[in-house]
KEKE-362475 format. One record per residue: residue in one letter; x, y, z of N, C-alpha, C in turn. Coordinates in pm, whole numbers, plus 50000, padded with zeros to 5 digits. Layout:
<atoms>
aXYZXYZXYZ/...
</atoms>
This chain:
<atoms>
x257939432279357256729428079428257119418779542/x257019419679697256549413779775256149397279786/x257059387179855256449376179843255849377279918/x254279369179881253369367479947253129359480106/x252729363680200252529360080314251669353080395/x251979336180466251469333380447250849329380600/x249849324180644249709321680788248909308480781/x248989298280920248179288980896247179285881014/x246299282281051245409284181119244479271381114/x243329264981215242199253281199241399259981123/x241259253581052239549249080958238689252280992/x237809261980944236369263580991235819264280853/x233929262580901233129258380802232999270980641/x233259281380675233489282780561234759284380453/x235929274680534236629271980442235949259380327/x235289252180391234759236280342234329239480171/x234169252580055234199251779980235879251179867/x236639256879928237919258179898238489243379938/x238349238580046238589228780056238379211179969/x236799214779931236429207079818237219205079733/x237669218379672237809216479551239489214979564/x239979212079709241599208679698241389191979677/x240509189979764240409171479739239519164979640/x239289180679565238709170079437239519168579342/x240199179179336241669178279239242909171379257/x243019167079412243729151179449243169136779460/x241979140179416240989129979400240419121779521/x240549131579674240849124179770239039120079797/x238559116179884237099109779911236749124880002/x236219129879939235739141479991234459143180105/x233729136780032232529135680112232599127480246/x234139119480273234419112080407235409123880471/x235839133880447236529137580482235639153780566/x235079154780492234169169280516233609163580654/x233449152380698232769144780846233929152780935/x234819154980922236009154180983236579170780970/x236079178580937236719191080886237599200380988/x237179199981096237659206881219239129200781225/x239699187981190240379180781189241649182881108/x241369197481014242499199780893242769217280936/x244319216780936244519231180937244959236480788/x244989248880780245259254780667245709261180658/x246469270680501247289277580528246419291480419/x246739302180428245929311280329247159323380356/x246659333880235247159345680231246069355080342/x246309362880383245769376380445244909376580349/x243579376380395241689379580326241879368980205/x242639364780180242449349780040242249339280061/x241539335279985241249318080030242209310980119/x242069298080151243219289280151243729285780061/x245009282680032245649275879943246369262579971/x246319256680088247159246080103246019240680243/x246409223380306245319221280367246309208380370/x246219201680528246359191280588245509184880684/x245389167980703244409164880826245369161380926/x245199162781060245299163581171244409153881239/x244479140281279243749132581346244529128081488/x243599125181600244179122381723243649109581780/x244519099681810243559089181902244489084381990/x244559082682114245219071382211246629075982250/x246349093282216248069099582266249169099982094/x248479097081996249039095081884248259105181770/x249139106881689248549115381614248649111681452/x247919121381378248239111181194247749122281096/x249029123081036248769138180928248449130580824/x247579132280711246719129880625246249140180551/x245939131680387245449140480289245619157280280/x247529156080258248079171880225247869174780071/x246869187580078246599192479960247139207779920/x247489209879813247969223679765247049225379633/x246709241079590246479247479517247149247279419/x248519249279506250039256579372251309248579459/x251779238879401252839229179503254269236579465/x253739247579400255119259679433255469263679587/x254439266479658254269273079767254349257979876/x255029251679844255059240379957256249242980081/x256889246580030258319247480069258029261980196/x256939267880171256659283380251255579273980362/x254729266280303253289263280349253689254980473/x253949238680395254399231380529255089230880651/x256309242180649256699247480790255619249780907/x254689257980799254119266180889252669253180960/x252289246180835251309235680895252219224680974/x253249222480972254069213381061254359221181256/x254529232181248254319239481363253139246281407/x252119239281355250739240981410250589225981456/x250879217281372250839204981470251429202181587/x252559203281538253459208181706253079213781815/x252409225381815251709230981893250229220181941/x249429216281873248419204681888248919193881980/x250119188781945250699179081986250769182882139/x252039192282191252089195282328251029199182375/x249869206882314248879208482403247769194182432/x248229187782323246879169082342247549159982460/x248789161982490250079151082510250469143582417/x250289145682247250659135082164251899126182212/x252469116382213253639114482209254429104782090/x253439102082012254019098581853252929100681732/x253839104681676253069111081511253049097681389/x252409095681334252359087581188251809099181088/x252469088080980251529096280841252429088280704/x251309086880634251709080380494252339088980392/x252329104980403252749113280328254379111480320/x254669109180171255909103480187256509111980022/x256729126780115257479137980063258399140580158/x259629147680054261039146980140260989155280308/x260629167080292259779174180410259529165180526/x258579161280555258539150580653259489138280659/x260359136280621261979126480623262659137980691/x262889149080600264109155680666263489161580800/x262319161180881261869167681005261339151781104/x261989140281083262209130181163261339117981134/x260779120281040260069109481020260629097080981/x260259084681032261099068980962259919059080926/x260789048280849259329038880793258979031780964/x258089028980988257539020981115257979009381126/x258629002381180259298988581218257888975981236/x258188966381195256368958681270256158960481423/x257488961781478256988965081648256318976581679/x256588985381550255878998681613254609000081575/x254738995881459253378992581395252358989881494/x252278979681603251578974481661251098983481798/x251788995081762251229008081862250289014581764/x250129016481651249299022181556248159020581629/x246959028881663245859026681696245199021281578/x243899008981574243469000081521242719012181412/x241639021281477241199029081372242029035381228/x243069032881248244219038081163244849028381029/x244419012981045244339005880940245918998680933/x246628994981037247788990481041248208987080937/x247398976580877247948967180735248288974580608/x247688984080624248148996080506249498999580492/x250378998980392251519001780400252089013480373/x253739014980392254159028780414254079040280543/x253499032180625253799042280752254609045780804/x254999062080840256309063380863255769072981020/x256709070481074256369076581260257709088081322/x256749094181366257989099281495257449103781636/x258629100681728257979095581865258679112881848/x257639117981959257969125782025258399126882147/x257849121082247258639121082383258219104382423/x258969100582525259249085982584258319083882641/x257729070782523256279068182573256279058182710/x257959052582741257359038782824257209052182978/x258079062082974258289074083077257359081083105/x256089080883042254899086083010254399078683113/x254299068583061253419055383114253579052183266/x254549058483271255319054983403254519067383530/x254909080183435254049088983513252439088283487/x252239083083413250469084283430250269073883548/x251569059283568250709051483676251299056083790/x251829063383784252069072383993251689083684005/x250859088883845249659097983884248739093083944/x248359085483839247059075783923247029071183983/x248489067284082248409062284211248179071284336/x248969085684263248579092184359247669099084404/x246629097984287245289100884282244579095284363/x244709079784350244059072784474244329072584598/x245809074784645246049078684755245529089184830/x245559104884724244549113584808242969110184822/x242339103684754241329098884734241009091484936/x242069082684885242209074885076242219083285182/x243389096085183243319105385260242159111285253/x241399115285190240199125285168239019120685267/x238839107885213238169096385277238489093585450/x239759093785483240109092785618239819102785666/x240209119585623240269126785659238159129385668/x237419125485598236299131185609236169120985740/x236169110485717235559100785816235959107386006/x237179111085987237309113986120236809130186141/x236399137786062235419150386043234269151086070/x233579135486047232399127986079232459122986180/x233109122486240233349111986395233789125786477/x234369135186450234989146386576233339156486558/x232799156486421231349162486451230769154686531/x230499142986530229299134886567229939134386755/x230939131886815231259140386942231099147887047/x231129160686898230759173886958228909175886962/x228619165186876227249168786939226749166287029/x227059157787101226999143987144227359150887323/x228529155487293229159167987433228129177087428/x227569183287284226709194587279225379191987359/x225059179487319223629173087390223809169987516/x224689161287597224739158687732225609172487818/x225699182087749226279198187811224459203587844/x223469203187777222389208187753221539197987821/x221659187987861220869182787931221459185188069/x222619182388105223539186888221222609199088270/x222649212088181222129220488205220599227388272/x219949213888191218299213188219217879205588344/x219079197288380218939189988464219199196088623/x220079207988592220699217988725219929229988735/x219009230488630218109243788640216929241788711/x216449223888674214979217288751215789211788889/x217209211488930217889213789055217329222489143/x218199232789068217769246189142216649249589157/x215829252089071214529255989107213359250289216/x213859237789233212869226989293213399226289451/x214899226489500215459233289615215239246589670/x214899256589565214449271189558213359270789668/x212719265589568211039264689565210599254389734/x210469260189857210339251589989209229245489977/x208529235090000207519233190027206439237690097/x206989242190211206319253790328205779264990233/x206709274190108206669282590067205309281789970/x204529272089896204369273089809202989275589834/x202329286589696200609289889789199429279089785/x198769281989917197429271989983196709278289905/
</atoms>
């Protein structure tokens, strides 16, 4: 027989009964977590339930895997690859650039995870409960290098912003010009037509 095959995919609402009953059997707070459901990917067989289930939370460029549940913690070793490269994928597409998580199975050690130092700690976004212990992190790409390009994005944002601005203003000034030529061309005009006509026109000529 065929080992079974497995794929992992986001959460939708009618997983939320299968899901119950993974965090009621880890005893996790269910009813705070179901707020949040979009937030957990999963893993299932082809047309079978899910059997395995992680949270996925995002805040401030950081990310935080939470409340990993299994069915059958036989199938861990197949499952978590596959929910670890769905985060991955999340990650490059959010810009994550560092991961946390309290899950402290060998799996996440041997794929880079370390305990958090207090300096790093203090990058933890606040919603995340710093003081809680056991946090373990991994940076994904160089956050001070990040930082660096978001502020000569945003500089250069404002710079075209200035150009845009210069560039309209003198768009507004070469229109306002041409009307300006447009109007004293047209009076020029009205002014050489009541010329002509009035030199035309002799006095002698005109009828008694």
């Amino acid at each position: 027989m065929s080992s079974p095959v497995y794929r992992a995919r986001r959460a939708h609402l009618d997983d939320l009964p299968a899901l119950k009953a993974l965090w009621e059997a880890m005893r996790f707070p269910g009813a705070d977590l179901e707020k949040h459901l979009t937030d957990f990917q999963v893993v299932h067989e082809a047309n079978h339930p899910i059997v395995g289930a992680v949270g996925f939370q995002m805040a401030q460029r950081h990310g935080r895997i939470h409340s990993e549940a299994f069915s059958d913690f036989g199938i861990t070793d197949q499952a978590r690859p596959l929910l670890w490269a769905r985060i991955q994928t999340l990650c490059t597409n959010h810009g994550i650039h560092r991961v946390w998580t309290q899950e402290h199975v060998p799996f996440w050690i041997q794929n880079g995870f370390q305990p958090a130092a207090p300096t790093l700690l203090e990058k933890l976004p606040e919603a995340w409960d710093r003081a809680q212990p056991g946090w373990l992190t991994l940076q994904l790409r160089d956050e001070q290098a990040i930082a660096s390009l978001d502020k000569e994005f945003a500089m250069f944002v404002e710079s075209e912003k200035g150009r845009s601005a210069e560039a309209l203003g003198q768009a507004r000034a070469l229109k306002s010009l041409l009307l300006g030529l447009t109007a004293l061309i047209i009076l020029a005009l009205a002014v050489g037509a009541i010329y002509v006509f009035v030199t035309r026109v002799a006095p002698g000529s005109l009828p008694h």
